[in-house]
N, C-alpha and C positions, 0 to 999 in steps of 0.2 A: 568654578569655571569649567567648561564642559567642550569639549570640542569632538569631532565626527572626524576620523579618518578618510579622507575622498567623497565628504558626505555634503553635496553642493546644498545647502540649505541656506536661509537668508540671516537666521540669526546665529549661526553657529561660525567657529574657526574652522576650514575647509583644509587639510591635510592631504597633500597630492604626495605618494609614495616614491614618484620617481622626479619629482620637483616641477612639473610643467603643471602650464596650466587647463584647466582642463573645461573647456566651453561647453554649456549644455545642448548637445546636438538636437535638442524636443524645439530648439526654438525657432529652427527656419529646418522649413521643408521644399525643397527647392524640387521643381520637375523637371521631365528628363529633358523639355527643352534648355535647360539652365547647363547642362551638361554640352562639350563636346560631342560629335560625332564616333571618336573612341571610345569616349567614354560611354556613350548610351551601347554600344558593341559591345562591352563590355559587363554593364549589366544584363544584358542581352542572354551573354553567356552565361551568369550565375542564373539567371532565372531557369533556362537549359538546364544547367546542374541542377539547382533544384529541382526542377522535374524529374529529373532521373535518378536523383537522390531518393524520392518521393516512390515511386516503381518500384528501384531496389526495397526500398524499406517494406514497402507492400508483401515483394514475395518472400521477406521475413517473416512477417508476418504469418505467414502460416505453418511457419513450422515451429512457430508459440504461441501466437493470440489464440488461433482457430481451431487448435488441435479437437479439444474437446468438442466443440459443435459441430464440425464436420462430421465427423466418428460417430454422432450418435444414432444413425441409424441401426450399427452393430446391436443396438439394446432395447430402443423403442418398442418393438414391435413384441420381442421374447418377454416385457419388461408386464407386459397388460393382460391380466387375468380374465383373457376372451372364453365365451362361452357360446360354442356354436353360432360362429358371426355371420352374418347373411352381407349380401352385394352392398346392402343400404348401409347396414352399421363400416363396412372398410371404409365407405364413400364419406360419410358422416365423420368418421376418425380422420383420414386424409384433406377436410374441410379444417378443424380445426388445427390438425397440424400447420397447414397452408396459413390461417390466418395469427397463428400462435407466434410463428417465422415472421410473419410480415407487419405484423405490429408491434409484438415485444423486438426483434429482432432487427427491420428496416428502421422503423418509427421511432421508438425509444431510444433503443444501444445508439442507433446508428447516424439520427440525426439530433436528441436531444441531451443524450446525456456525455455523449462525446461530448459538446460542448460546456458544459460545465465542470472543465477540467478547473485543477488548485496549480495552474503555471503551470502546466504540462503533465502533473498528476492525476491520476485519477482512484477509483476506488471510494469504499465507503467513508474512509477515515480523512481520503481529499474534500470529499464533499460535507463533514463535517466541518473541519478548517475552514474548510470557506463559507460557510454560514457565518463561525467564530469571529474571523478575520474579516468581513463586508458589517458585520451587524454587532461585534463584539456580546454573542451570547452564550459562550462558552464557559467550561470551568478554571480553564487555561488562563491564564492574560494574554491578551492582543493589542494592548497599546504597549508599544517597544519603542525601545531608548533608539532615537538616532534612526527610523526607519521611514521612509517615505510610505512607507505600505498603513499606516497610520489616516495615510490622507483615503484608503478603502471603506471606512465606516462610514455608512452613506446615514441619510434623514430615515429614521425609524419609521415604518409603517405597524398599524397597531398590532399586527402577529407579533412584528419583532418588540415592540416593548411589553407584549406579554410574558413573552419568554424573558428579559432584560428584568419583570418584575418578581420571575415565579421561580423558586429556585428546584420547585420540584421539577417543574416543566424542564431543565436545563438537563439536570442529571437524567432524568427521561430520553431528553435527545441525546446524551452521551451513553446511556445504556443500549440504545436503539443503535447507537453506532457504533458500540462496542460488538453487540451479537451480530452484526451486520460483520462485522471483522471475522469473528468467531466462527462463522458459519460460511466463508468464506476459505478459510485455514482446513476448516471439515472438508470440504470441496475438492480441495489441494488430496488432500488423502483418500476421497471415494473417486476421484475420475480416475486416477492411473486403477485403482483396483479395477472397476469396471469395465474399463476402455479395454485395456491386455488381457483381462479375463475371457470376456464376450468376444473377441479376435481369437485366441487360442483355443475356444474350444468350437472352431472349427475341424480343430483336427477331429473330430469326433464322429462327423457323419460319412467321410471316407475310410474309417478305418471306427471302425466299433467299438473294437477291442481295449480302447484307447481309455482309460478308466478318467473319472473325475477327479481325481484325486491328481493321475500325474499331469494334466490338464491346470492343476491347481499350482502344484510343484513349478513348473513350467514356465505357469507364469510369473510369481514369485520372484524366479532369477532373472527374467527379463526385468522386470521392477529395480531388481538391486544394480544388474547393469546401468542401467539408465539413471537414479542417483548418486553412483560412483562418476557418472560424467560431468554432471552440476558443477563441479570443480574450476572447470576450463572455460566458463559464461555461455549467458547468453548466445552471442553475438556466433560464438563459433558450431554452440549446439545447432541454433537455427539455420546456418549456412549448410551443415551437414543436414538437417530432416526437411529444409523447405521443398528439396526437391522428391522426396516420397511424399509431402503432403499433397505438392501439382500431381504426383502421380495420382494418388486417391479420387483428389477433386476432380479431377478430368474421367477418373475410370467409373467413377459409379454412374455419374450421370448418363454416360455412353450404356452403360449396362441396362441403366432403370430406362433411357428411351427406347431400346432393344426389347424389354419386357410390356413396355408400351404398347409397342406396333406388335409384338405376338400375342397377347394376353386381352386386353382392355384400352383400347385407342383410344374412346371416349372420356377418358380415367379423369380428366382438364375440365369438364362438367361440374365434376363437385368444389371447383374455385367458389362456386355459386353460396352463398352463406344459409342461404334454406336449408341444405344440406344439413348443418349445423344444427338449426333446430327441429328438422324433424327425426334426426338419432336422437335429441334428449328427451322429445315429446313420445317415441316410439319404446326407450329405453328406460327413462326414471333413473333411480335412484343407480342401479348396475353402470349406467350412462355416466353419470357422476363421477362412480368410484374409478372407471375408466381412466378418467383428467390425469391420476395419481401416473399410470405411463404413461400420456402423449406431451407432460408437460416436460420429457423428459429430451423434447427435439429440440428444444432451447437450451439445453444445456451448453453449460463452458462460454453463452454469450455474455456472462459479468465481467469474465478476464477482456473482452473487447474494450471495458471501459478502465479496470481495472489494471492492466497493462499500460495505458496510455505513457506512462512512464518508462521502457523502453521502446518504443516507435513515436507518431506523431499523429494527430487525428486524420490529416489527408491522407496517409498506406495504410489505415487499416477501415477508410472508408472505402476507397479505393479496391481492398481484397474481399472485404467484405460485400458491398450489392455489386460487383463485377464476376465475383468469381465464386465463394461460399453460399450466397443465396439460392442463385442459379441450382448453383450443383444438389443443394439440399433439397429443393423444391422437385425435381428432376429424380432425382433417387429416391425419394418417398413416395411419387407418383408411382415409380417403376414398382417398387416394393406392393403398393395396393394392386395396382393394374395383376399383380403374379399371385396375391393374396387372394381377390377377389373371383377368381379363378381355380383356386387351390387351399378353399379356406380353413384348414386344419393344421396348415403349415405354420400358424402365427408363432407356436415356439421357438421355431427357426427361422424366424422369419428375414433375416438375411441371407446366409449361406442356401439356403433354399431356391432363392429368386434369383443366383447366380446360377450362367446358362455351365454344363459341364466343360467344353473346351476352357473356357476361361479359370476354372475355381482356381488352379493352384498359383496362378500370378495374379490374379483378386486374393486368397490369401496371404500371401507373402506381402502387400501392398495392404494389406489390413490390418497383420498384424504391426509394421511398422507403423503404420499410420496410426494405432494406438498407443502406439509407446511418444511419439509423437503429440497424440489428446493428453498425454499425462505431463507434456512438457507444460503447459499451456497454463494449469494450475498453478503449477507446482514455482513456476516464474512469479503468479500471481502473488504466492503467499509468501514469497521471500520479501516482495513490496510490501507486502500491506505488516509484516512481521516488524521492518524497517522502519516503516513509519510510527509504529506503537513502543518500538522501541526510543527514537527518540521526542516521541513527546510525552515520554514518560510513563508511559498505558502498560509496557511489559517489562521484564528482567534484559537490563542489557547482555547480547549476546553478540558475538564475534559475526560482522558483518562484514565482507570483502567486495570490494569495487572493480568485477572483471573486467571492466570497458574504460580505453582512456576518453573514449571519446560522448560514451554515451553515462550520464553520472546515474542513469536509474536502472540499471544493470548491477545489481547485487544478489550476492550467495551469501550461505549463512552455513558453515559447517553444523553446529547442532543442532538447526531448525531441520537442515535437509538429511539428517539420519535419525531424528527423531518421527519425522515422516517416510522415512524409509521403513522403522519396525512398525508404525501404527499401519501402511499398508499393506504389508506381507502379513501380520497380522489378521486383519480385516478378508483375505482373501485367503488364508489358509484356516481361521473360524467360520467364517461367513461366507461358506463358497457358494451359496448359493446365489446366483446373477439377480432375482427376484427379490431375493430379503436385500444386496447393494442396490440394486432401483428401486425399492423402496426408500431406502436411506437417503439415497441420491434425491430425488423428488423433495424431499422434504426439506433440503437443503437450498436448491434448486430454487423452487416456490418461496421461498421465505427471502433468501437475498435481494430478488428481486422486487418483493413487497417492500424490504425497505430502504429499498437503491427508490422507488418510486414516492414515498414518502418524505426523501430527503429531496429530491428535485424537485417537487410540489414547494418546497419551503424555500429554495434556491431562485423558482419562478416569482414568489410570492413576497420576498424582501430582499432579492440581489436584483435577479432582470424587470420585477418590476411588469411582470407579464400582462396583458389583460384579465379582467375575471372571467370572462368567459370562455378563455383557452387554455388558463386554468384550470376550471371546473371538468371544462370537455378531457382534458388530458387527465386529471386526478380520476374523474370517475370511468372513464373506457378502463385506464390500468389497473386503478386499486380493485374493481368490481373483478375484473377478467383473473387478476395473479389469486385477489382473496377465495376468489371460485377454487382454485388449484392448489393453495395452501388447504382451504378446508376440506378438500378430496386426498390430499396426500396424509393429513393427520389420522385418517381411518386405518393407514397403514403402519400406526408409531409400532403396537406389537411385534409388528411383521419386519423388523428391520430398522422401521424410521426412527426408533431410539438411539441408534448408534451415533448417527451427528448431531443429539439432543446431549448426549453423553460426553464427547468431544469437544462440543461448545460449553456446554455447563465447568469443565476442566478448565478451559481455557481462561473462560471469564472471570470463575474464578481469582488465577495466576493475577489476570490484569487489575482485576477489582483488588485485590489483595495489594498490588505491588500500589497502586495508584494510590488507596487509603491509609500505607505503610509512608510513601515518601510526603503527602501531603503531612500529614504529623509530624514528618520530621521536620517541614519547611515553616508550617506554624509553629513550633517550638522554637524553632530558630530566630522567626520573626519576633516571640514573644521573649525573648531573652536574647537580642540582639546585642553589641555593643557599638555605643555608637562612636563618632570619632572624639567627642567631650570626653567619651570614658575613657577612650584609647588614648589621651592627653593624658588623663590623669595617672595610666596604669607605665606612662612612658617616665611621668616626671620624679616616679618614685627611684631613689637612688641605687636602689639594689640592680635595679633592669640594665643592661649595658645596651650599644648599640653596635653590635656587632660587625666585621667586615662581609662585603657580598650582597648578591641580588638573589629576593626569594620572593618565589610567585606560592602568593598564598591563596588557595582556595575558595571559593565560598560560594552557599548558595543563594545567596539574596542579596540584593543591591540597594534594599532600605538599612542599610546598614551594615554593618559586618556581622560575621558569624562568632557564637558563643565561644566555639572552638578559639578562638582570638586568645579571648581572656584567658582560659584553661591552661593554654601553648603557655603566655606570658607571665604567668602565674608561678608556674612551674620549671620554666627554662629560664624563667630572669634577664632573658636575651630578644633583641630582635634585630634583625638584620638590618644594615643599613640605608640599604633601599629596598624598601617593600612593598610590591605590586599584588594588591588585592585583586585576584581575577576570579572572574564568575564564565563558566561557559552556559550559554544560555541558546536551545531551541529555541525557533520561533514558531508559530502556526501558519508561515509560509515556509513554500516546497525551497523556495534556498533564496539563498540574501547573497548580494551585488561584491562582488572580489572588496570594492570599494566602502563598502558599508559595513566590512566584516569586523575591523575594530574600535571601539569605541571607549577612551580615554578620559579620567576625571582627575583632575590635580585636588587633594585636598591641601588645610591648610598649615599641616607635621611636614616638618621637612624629611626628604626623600620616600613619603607616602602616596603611592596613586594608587588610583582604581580602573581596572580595565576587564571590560567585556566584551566576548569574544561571542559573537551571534552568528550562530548556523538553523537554517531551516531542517524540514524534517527530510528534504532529497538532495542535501548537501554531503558532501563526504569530510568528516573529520579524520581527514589523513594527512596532516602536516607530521613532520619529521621534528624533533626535539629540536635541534638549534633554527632548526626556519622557522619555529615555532618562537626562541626569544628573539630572532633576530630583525621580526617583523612586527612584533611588541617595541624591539627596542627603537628601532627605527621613527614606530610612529610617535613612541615618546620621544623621541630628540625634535620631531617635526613640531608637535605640541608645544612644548618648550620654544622652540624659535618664532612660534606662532601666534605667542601668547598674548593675546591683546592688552596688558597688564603695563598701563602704558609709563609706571613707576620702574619696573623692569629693566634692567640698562644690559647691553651687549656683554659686559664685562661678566654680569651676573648669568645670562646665557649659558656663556661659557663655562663657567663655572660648574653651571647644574648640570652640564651635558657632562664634562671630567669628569664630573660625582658619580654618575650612571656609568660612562665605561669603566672606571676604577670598581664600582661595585662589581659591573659583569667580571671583571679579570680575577677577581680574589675570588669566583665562585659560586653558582649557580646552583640553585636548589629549590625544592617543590615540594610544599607542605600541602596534606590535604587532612579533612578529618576521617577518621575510622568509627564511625561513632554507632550507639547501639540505645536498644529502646530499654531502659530498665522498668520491666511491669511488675509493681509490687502489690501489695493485696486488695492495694483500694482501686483496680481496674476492674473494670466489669466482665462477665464473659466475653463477649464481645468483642474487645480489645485485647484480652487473653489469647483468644484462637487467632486474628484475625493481624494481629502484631506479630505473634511467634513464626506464624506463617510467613510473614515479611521478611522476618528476621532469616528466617532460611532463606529464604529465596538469595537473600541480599549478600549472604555469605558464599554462594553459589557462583554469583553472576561476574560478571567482568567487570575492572574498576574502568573509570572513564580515563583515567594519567594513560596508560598504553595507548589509546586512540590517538595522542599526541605523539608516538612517541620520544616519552620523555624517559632517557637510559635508567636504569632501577637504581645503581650508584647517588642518582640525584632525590630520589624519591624518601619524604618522610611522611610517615601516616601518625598523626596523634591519635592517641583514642580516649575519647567520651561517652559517660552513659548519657543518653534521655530519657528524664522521669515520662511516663505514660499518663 
């Protein structure tokens, strides 16, 4: 018998935590005429609030989502290997900028793929889930104990039972959204290098003397300033830079309309998309290699999507075509209009196009506005870090929840100094701004091929799209991004290796951790014990039953873990009341306060089973005793609940005594330590590929501290597993 804590289901025992009862508000939607006159004043107000909530969050927004796309004109222009450019070729680059902005950027980010957030999430690894979780084509499991999100598996269309039949297809789309991660995390460490790079070496054309090197130096420290703040969230970072990124976004566009009306008025002309094809028709194949910098204006716009888990779709659409477009549209005109006019200048092609009164508060406001573009990643990859982390894709690492209010606001101490040396690194090897835009580009270009890929499959067996807006959406994007991946890959020599280098590490780690725990969970499945055998190993006389309540571990819920037998085997003991718990990820972004636990009575006296389900943007931060005391609770509510209609109050009682007599005599938490023993008859294979696990695993943080649960309480068995 099975019952759902707070989980309103028809065939289940319904567990209400604070004893009332709890009506399902889905079932009457009453309008605002049903309401008093107060009362509609009063919704009145929060819809106010929310607008203004919605504003606020907007001008957050840009002192994280935006950082990096605003900033990129600092690099665009220095980034493109021009070769005596004539009026036609600026006009013909400025065409494509113009439309690169307005369709990857307006079109895509801004009205299509915002909306296919995972509950609020976004990112590559959201958009997988939610394929997983709508169509169950994942590697994961998505049908979950006790979960209404079950009823999300819609009528398969023939994509999705192909993938449901083809296990290569599956692991394909997981590898696809692996690198998709991967090169995302690259991202996280090439924008702050290039963003404070391309800003610092400003100081260079007022003062000469000024060497590259300490230009390098320079930047560097601003870098390690800026990840020693990580610490303090989110929430407070962005309050502190929103207001130099309004400075930025307001100053350039004023600047580039100023370069406008002196230089090239008519500069608004090349809107026109002929433009476009008569630089490739006039240029060829030089034309081409071009793409690898202009693809470079779009940059930092994946964290628009990719963020959605600190903001909300409305403030960062809202900052987005209100305030970011404008301004980028505006300041790249300005930039051609002063190029086209001055065309040798393209090295410098910012700092150049700035009138002299203004440079040195345009720099001061550049270079923070860089350090600013590096927040904006660097936010990103703690999400997408988070997410891999718990659904098992990476090494658990120490994630902290700086916001009470907002739960997708996380830091991660070793993510964010492990990205602190790869890009001081990156910028004191590679200081050349040319060889980082070339890396950049290739990183750039590719994310977004399969951010486009995964939404083609989102339209195609979740919304159920048309085919023909489909087709028109699949081939405008894939043709336009694959144009600009296969122009950035001419530059792998040149730089573009380095986030080939960085992803391949990465993927690695994931691929490694992923095919380390999967063998541990088939071993476990394949040497389960089940509750007949834990009868049998209970009724031998040696075994006592000792006093106390012990939460014992495990990873699977077809039964219990080997470790079981091993513990019993060997201890001769088991506690008197023993709660089999499993914490169990789901492939949604977080599960209902109400739904979080879920309770099995078997049929050994004082033996239950309870799992404990959190999504991938849930926080596992309960404290040790709210942690049994909300277990215990829900078992006594279980027990009193019990449909069992043989049951007599007397007997209630009784079982409820049993359980706080256990809790009083002493509380303890068994989990396994267990390791892979690879003996001669593995193949290489599992040789490299297990040892590798095996570190990683010894490394990484155990899951018991996330509860915490005090170390006094804590026993670790340990077990080998044959390979």
């Amino acid at each position: 018998m099975e019952s759902r804590v707070h989980l309103p289901c028809s065939n289940d025992v319904v567990v209400h935590v604070n004893g009332d009862s709890a009506p399902d508000a889905r079932r009457f939607h009453p309008t605002n005429d049903a309401f008093p006159p107060q009362q509609q004043q009063q919704q009145h107000q929060e819809h106010g609030k929310e607008r203004r909530g919605s504003l606020v969050l907007a001008y957050k927004t840009l002192g994280v989502v935006f950082g990096g796309l605003v900033t990129s004109p600092l690099y665009v222009y220095p980034s493109m290997p021009l070769k005596s450019p004539t009026e036609d070729d600026y006009l013909g680059i400025y065409s494509i900028m113009f439309w690169t902005l307005t369709l990857i950027g307006v079109v895509k980010y801004a009205n299509v793929a915002i909306r296919a957030d995972d509950h609020g999430e976004g990112g590559t690894f959201a958009l997988y889930s939610l394929l997983c979780r709508h169509v169950n084509i994942g590697i994961l499991p998505s049908k979950h104990v006790g979960l209404n999100t079950t009823k999300d598996v819609q009528k398969s269309t023939l994509l999705a039972r192909f993938f449901q039949t083809s296990v290569v297809a599956r692991r394909l789309l997981l590898f696809v959204a692996m690198l998709g991660t991967c090169m995302l995390i690259g991202d996280g460490i090439l924008t702050p290098a290039i963003s404070v790079l391309s800003a610092m070496d400003g100081l260079r054309a007022p003062f000469p003397s000024v060497s590259k090197t300490l230009v390098e130096t320079l930047s560097a420290i601003v870098l390690i300033v800026l990840f020693l703040l990580q610490k303090f969230g989110t929430s407070r970072v962005s309050f502190l830079f929103s207001p130099i990124m309004g400075a930025w976004t307001l100053s350039t566009p004023l600047v580039g309309i100023y370069s406008i009306i002196h230089h090239y008025p008519s500069i608004f002309k090349a809107l026109s998309p002929h433009y476009i094809f008569r630089f490739f028709w006039r240029n060829g194949k030089s034309g081409w290699l071009l793409l690898g910098g202009t693809v470079l204006c779009i940059t930092g716009s994946e964290a628009m999507f990719a963020d959605l888990g600190h903001f909300n779709q409305k403030s960062i659409q809202i900052a987005f075509l209100f305030t970011i477009y404008p301004s980028l549209v505006l300041t790249y005109a300005g930039q051609t209009a002063y190029l086209i006019k001055h065309p040798n200048d393209h090295d410098d092609g910012f700092y150049k196009f700035i009138p002299t009164s203004v440079y040195w508060p345009i720099f001061v406001i550049a270079t923070s506005a860089a350090v600013v573009a590096s927040q904006s990643l660097i936010s990103a990859t703690f999400s997408v870090i988070k997410q891999s982390v718990v659904l098992d894709y990476f090494p658990r690492v120490k994630v902290v929840h700086t916001s009470n209010n907002k739960e997708g606001e996380v830091y991660s101490p070793e993510v964010n100094y492990i990205l602190m040396i790869l890009c001081v690194a990156v910028i004191l090897i590679f200081g050349d701004g040319k060889d980082i835009g070339n890396a950049f580009g290739v990183v750039v270009s590719i994310v977004m091929l399969i951010t486009t890929i995964l939404l083609t499959l989102v339209m195609i067996m979740i919304w159920r799209t048309p085919a023909i807006l489909v087709a028109l959406y699949f081939v405008v994007f894939f043709v336009m991004e694959g144009v600009y991946v296969s122009a950035v890959f001419t530059k792998f020599a040149e730089g573009g290796w380095i986030p080939f280098a960085i992803s391949l590490i990465l993927a690695f780690i994931m691929f490694g951790w992923f095919y380390g725990r999967q063998r541990k969970i088939d071993y476990e499945l394949t040497h389960k014990i089940t509750f007949e055998r834990l009868e049998e190993l209970l009724a031998d006389r040696s075994v006592q039953r000792v006093p106390g309540l012990c939460f014992f571990y495990t990873n699977i819920q077809e039964g219990l873990t080997p470790i079981l037998g091993h513990y019993i085997k060997n201890m001769k003991s088991l506690h008197k009341v023993t709660i089999f718990t499993t914490l169990r990820y789901l492939l949604v972004p977080k599960v209902a306060p109400h739904e979080r636990i879920v309770i099995k009575k078997s049929n050994l006296e004082g033996v239950y089973c309870c799992v404990i389900q959190y999504g991938y943007a849930d926080a596992l931060n309960l404290e040790g005793d709210h942690f049994v005391n909300q277990v215990i609770t829900s078992l006594t509510q279980h027990i009193q609940n019990s449909p069992d209609k043989l049951s007599s109050n007397s007997r209630e009682i009784e079982e409820t005594s049993y359980l706080e007599e256990a809790r009083c005599a002493g509380v303890v938490h068994v989990r396994g330590k267990t390791k892979f023993y690879i003996g001669l008859n593995c193949g290489w294979f599992d040789k490299f590929v297990l040892r590798f696990y095996e570190v990683m695993h010894n490394n990484c943080r155990s899951a018991l501290p996330a509860l915490g649960v005090p170390p006094q309480q804590r026993i670790e068995v340990g077990m080998l597993y044959e390979a």
